[in-house]
C-alpha positions as CSV (number, residue, x, y, z in Angstrom):
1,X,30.1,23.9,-40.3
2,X,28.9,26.2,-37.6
3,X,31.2,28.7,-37.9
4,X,30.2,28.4,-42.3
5,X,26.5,29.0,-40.5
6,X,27.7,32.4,-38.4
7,X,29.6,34.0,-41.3
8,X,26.5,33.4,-43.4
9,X,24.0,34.9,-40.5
10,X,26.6,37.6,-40.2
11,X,26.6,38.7,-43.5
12,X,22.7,37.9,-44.1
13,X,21.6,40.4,-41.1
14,X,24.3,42.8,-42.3
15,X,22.6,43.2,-45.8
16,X,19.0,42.8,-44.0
17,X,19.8,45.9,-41.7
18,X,21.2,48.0,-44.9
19,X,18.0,47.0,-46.8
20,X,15.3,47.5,-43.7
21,X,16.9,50.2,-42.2
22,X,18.4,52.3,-45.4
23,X,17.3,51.7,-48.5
24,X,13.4,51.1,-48.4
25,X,13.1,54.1,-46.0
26,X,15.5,56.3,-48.0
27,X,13.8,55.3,-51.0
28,X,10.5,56.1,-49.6
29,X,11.8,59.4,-48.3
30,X,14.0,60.7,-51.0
31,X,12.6,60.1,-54.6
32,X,9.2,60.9,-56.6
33,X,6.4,59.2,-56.7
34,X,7.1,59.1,-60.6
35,X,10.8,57.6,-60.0
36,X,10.7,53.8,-61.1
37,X,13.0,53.5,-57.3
38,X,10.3,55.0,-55.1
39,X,8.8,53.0,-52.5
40,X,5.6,53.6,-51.5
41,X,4.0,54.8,-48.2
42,X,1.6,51.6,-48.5
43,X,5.0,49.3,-49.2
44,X,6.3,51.0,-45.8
45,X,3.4,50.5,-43.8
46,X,3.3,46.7,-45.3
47,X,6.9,45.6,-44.3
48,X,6.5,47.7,-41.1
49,X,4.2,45.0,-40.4
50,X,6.1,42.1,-41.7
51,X,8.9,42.9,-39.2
52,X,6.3,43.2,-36.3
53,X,5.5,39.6,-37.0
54,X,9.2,39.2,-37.5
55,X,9.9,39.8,-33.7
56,X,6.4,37.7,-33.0
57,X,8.1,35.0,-34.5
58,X,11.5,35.3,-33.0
59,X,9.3,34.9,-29.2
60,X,8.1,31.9,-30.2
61,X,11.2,30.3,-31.3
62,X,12.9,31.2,-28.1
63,X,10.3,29.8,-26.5
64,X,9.7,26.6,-28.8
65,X,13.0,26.1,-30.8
66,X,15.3,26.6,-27.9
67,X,13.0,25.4,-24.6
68,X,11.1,23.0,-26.1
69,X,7.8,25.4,-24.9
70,X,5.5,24.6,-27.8
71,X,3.3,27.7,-27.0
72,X,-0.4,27.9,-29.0
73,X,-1.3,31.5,-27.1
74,X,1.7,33.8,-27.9
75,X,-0.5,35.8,-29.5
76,X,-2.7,36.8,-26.8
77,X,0.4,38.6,-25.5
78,X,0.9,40.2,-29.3
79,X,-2.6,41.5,-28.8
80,X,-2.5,42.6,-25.0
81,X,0.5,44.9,-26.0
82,X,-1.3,46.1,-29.0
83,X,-4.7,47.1,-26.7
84,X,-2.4,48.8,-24.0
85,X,-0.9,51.1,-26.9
86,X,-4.3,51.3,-28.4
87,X,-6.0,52.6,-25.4
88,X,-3.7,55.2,-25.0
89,X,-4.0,56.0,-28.7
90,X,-7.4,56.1,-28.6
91,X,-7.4,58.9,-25.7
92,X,-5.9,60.8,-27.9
93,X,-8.4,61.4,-30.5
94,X,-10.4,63.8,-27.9
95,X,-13.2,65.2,-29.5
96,X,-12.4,64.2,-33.3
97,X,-14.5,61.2,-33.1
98,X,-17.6,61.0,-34.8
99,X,-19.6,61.5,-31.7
100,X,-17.3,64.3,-30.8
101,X,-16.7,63.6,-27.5
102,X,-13.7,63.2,-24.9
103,X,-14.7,59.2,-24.2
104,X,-14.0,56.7,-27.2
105,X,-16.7,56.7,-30.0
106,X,-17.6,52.9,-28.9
107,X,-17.8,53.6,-25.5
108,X,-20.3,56.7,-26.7
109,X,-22.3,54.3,-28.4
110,X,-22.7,51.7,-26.0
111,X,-24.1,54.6,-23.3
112,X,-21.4,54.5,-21.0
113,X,-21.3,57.9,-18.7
114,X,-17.9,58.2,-17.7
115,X,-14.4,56.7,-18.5
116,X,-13.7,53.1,-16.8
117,X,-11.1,53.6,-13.9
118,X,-8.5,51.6,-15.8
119,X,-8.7,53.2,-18.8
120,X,-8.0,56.4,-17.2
121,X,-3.9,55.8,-16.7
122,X,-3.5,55.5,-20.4
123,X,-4.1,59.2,-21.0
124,X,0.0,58.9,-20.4
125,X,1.9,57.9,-22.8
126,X,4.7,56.4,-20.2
127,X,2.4,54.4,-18.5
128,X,0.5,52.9,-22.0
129,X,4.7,52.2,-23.1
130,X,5.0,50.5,-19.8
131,X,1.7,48.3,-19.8
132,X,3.1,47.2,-23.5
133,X,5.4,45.5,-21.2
134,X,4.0,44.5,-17.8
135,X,0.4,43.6,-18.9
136,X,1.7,40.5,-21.1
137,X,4.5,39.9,-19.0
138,X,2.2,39.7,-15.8
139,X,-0.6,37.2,-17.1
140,X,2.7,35.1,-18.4
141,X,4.1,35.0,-15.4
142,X,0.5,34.0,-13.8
143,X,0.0,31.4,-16.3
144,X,3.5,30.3,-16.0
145,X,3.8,30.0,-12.3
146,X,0.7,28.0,-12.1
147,X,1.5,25.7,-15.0
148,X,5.6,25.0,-14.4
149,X,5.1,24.2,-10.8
150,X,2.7,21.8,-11.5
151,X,5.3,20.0,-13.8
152,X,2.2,20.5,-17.0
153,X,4.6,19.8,-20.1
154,X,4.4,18.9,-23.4
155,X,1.5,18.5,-25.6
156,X,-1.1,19.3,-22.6
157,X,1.2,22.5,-22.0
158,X,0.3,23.5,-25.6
159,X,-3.3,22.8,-25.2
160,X,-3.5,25.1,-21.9
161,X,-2.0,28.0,-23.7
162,X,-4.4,27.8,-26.5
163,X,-7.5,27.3,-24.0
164,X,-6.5,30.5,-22.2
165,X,-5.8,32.3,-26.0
166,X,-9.8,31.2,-26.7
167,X,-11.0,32.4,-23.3
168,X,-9.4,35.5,-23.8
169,X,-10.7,35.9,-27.2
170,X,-14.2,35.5,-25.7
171,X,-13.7,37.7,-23.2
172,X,-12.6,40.7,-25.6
173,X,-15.3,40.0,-27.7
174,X,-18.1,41.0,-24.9
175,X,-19.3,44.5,-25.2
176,X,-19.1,45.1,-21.6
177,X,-15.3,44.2,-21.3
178,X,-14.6,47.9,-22.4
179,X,-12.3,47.4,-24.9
180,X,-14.7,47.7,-27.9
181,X,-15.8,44.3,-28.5
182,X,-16.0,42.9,-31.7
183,X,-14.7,45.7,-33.7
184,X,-11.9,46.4,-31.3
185,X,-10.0,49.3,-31.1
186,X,-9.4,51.4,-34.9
187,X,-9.4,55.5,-35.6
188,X,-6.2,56.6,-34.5
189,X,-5.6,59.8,-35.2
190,X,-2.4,61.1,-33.0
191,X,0.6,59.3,-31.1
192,X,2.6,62.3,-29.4
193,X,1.5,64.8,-31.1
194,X,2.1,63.4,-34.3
195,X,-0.3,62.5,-37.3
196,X,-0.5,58.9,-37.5
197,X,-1.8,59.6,-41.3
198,X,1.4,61.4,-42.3
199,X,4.2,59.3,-44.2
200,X,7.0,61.0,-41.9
201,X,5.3,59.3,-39.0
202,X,4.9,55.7,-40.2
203,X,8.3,55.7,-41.5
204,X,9.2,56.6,-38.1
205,X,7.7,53.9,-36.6
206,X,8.8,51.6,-39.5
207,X,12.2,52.5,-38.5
208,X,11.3,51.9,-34.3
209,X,10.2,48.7,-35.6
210,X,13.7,47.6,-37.4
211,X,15.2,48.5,-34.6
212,X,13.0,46.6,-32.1
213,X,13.4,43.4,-34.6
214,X,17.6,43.7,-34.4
215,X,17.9,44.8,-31.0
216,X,15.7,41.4,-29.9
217,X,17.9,39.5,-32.4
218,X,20.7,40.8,-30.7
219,X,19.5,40.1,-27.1
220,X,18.5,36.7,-27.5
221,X,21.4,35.6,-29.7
222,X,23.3,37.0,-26.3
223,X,20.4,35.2,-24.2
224,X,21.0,31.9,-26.1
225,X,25.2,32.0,-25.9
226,X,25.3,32.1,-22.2
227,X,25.0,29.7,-19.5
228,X,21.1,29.8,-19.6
229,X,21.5,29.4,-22.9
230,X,23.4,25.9,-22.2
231,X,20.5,24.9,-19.9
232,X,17.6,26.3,-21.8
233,X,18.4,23.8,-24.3
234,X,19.2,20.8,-22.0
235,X,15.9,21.5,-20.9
236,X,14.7,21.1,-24.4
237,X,16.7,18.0,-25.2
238,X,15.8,16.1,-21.5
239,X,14.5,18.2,-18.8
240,X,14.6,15.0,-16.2
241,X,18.2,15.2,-16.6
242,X,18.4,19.1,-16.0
243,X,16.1,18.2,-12.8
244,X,18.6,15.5,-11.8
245,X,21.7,17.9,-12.1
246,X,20.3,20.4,-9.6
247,X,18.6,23.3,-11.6
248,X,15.3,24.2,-11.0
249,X,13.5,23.8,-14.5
250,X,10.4,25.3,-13.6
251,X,12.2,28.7,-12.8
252,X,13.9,28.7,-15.9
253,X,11.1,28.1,-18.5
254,X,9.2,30.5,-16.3
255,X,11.8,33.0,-17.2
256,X,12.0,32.6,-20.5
257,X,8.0,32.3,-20.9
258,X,7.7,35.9,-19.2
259,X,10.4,37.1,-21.6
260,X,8.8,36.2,-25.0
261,X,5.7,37.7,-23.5
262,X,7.0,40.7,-22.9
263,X,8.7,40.6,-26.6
264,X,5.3,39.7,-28.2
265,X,4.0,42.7,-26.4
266,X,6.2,45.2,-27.7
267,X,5.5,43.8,-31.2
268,X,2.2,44.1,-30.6
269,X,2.2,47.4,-29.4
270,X,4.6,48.4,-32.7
271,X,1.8,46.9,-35.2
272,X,-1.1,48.8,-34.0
273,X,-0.3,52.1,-34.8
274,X,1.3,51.0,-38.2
275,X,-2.0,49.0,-39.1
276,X,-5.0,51.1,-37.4
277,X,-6.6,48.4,-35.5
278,X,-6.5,46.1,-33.0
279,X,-9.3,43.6,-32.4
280,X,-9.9,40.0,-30.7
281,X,-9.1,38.3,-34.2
282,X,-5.6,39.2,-33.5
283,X,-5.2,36.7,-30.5
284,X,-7.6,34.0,-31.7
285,X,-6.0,30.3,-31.8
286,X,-5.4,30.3,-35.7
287,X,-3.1,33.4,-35.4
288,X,-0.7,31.4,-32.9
289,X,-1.1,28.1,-35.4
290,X,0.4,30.6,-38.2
291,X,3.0,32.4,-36.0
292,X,4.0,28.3,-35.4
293,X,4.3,27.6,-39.7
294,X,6.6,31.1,-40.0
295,X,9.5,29.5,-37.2
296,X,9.1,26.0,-39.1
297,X,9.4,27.3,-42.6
298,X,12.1,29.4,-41.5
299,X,14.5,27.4,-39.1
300,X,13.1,26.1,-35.6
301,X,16.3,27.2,-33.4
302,X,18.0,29.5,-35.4
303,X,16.8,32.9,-34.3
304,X,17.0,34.2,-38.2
305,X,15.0,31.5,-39.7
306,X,11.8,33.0,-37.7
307,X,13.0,36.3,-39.4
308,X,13.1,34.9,-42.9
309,X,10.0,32.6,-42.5
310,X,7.7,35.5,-41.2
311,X,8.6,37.8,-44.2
312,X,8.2,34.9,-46.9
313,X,5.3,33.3,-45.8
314,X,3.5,36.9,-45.0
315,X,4.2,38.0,-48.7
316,X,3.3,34.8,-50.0
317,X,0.1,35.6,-48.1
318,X,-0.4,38.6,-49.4
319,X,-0.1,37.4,-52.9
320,X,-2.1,34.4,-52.4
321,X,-5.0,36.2,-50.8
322,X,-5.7,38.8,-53.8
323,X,-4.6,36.0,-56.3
324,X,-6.5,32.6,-54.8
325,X,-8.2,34.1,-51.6
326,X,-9.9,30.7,-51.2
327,X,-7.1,28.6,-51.4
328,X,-4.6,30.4,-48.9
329,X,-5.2,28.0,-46.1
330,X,-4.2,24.9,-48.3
331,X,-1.1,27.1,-49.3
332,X,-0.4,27.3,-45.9
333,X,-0.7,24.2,-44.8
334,X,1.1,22.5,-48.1
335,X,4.3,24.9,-46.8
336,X,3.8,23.3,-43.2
337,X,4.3,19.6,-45.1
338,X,6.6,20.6,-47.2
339,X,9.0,21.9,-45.0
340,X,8.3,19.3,-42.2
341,X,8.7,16.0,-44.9
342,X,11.8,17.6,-47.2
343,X,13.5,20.7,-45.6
344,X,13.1,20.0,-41.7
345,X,15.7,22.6,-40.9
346,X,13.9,25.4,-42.7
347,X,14.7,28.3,-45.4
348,X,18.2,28.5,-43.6
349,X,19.1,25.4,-43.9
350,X,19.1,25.2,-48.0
351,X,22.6,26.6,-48.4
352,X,24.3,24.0,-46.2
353,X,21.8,21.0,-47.4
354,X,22.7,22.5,-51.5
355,X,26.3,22.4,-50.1
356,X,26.6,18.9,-49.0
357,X,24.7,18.0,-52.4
358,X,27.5,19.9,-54.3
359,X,29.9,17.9,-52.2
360,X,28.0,14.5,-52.7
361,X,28.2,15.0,-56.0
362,X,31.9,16.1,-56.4
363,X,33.2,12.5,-54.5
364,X,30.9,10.7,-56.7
365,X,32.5,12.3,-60.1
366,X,36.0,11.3,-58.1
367,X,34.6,8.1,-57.8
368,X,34.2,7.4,-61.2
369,X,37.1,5.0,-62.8
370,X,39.0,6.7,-65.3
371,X,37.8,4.9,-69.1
372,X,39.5,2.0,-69.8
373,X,41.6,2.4,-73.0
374,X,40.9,-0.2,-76.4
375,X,42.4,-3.6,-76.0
376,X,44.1,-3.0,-79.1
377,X,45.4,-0.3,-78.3
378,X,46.5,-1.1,-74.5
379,X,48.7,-4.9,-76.2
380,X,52.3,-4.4,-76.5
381,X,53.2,-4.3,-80.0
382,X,54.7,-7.4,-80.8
383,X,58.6,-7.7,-81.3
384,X,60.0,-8.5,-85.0
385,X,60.8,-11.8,-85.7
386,X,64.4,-12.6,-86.0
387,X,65.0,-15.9,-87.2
């Protein structure tokens, strides 16, 4: 049966990659606007972001499908990547703001005189690529320390991380936090040199974006086949008996907590320039709650199913808001039930569950007695009689 599962994964990603990586892009690229094939620059830009969420989603079922680390705050670390690449494109606009001048058009308007010290490092385009990285990945590993060696588990670890996701959201939204308050950070104009308007450049970073989603496929599928693999889900299955076997859990869900950090990060950093804005609505509580509905509808523990939920139910979003905008939440949450009552082992699991149904059926035709044949037919006919 697992090795049914692997082939099927195999050949899944294998078609996934030709159709992420190939065809939408090289139908983007190379055919008219009037050819019935072409795929749009706005179609580009929309599964560009799909994909970002597709590597959200994969964080938070390393964390939660294969740890057991139900996680309410991942993304706070989405958005903290997505600020540090947003500061640094926001340097870059120089003086083509509307207040033409070299600081940020909010900062302009708000009075302040000079550039904050710590904005000042993001003029670089390594360091902002770096801070993607360590930003999320140090107030994880903060968070974690202090949480995992005080043995906090469970439910009341879930409601930590999305008490530190609300403070954080509270703190961006100040004004005097320097990061643009309410209306975040938005007007990109350059990244590199390059115009962030052109198509050329967003299918470039459409194409970044595939690659980021297979390569952190590929590194936790690795991750998850090891040793720590082995113990990452004996921790999720009974972490007192991990404790009692010698290994110290606490170091190891601290790993794997700063890990999916610093994966959300990237993501985040990845879906700012693709969608033009980042603001604190991108790390309030509701955006972890949804990231939590994609791995379920998909396959907790699976690694693909976070993949396939975060494309479905994002498209299915995008449907449902322009055809019932007030209704989407109810959709949402009618998935959640769905899936959690009837299908608990997500969109991957239907070809295995139809399978066993096919199979279920099948003995139950073979169980069937063949149809008895007519009594009158089945008597012997009777011999002549000779006297």
């Amino acid at each position: 049966m697992r090795s049914e599962r692997s082939r099927f994964e195999l050949w899944f990603l294998a078609l996934f990659a030709l159709v992420i990586l190939v065809i939408l892009p090289g139908l983007n690229a190379f055919t008219s606007a009037a050819s019935a094939l072409h795929v749009s620059d706005f179609t580009i830009n929309l599964y560009g972001k799909y994909l970002c969420y597709a590597v959200l989603a994969i964080s938070v079922d390393l964390l939660w499908g294969y740890t057991g680390l139900l996680s309410l705050g991942q993304c706070l670390f989405f958005a903290l990547g997505g600020y540090a690449f947003g500061m640094y494109l926001m340097l870059m606009i120089g003086k083509l703001g509307q207040y033409h001048s070299n600081l940020p058009d909010f900062m302009v308007f708000l009075g302040y005189p000079r550039l904050p010290a710590h904005w000042v490092p993001f003029r670089h385009f390594w360091f902002a690529a770096l801070a993607v990285m360590w930003v999320p990945g140090l107030v994880a590993y903060i968070f974690g320390f202090l949480a995992f060696r005080s043995r906090i588990r469970g439910v009341y670890f879930s409601i930590l991380t999305q008490a530190l996701t609300y403070a954080a959201c509270l703190m961006f939204f100040r004004n005097d936090f320097t990061f643009g308050g309410n209306n975040g950070l938005t007007d990109f104009k350059f990244v590199l040199g390059y115009d962030l308007r052109s198509a050329a450049t967003q299918r470039v970073l459409y194409l970044l974006t595939g690659v980021l989603l297979f390569a952190t496929y590929g590194f936790c599928r690795w991750l998850t086949s090891s040793k720590f693999g082995k113990v990452q889900r004996a921790i999720r299955d009974s972490e007192n008996r991990v404790l009692f076997s010698g290994y110290s859990t606490p170091n190891f869900k601290l790993f794997v907590f700063v890990v999916c950090a610093v994966i959300a990060g990237l993501a985040g950093a990845l879906y700012v320039p693709q969608v033009g804005i980042i603001n604190p609505s991108e790390m309030a509580t509701d955006k972890s709650l949804e990231v939590i509905v994609w791995v379920a509808v998909g396959g907790r523990g699976t690694l693909i199913g976070p993949i396939i939920g975060a494309i479905v139910v994002n498209a299915i979003k995008s449907w449902a808001t322009r055809a019932f905008p007030d209704l989407w939440l109810f959709i949402l949450g009618g998935m959640f039930i769905l899936v959690v009552l009837f299908l608990p082992g997500g969109i991957v699991s239907l070809p295995e569950r139809l399978g066993e149904l096919a199979r279920k059926f099948r003995r139950a035709r073979a169980a069937v007695p063949e149809p008895v044949a007519d009594s009158a037919e089945a008597k012997p006919a009777p011999e002549p009689d000779r006297t």
